[in-house]
N, C-alpha and C positions, 0 to 999 in steps of 0.2 A: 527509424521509428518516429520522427518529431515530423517526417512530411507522412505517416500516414494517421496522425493527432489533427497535425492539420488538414488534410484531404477527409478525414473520417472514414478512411478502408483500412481497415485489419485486416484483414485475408493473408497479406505477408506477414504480419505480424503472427497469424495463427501458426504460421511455419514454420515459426522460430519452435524445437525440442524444448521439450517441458511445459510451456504454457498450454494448462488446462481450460482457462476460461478468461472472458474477459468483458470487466461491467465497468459502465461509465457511472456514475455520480454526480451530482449537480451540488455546487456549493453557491455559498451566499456571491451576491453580485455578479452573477456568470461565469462564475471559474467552473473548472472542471478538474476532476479526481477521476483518473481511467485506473480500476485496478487490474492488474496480471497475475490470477492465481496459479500457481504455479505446484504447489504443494501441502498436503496435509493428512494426519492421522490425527486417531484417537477419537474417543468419547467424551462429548463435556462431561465433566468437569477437567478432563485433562487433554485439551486437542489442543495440538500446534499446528498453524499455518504460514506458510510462506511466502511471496513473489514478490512482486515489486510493484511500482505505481507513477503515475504519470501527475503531475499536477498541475495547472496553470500560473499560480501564483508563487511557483517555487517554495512554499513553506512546510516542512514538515505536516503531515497529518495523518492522523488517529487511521488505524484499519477501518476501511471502508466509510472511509471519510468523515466518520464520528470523530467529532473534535474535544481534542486531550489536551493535557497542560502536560509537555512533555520537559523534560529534566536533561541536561548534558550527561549524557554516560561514554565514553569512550571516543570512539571515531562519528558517534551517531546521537539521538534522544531515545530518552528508555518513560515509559510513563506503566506506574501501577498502580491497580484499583485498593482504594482504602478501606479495610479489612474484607477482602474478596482473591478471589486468584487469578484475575483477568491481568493480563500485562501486554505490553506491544513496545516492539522496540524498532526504530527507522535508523536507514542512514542514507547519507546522500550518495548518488552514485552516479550522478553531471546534473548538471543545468535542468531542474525542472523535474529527473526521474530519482527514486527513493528505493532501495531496498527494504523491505520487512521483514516480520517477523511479529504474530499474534499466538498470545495463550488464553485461554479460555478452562 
């Protein structure tokens, strides 16, 4: 997966079961945030989504690259919205990619 980030072909990547889609991101000073939707239900006010994500600068970041102030929770970062229901929780899962996990 890290040489087709760097090549920029997914096509193998789309082969991997389960991933539905996949969008790049542009973050400050040329990093890049590739996300890997993988899963979701529900209607706002109560939808969860799923996948994982790729980042250049190895740091935790916000679903779809909207940037959170996120909180140590468990093995991962949990960040929630101050009196709202939006939440997203990350963990690391190697060098650079992140599992998720967004409510809305």
């Amino acid at each position: 997966m890290n040489e087709c980030i760097e090549n920029k072909t997914y096509d193998k990547i789309y082969k991997i079961r389960g991933i539905k889609q996949i969008t790049p991101y542009s973050l400050s000073e040329n990093k890049l945030y590739m996300d890997f939707f993988c899963n979701g239900f529900g209607i706002v006010p109560s939808s969860i989504y799923y996948g994982f994500y790729y980042v250049s600068n190895d740091e935790p970041t916000g679903f779809q690259a909207v940037p959170v102030k996120f909180e140590p929770d468990g093995d991962g970062w949990k960040w929630r919205e101050l009196n709202g229901d939006n939440w997203n929780y990350t963990e690391k899962i190697a060098d650079h990619w992140y599992y998720y996990e967004a409510g809305f």
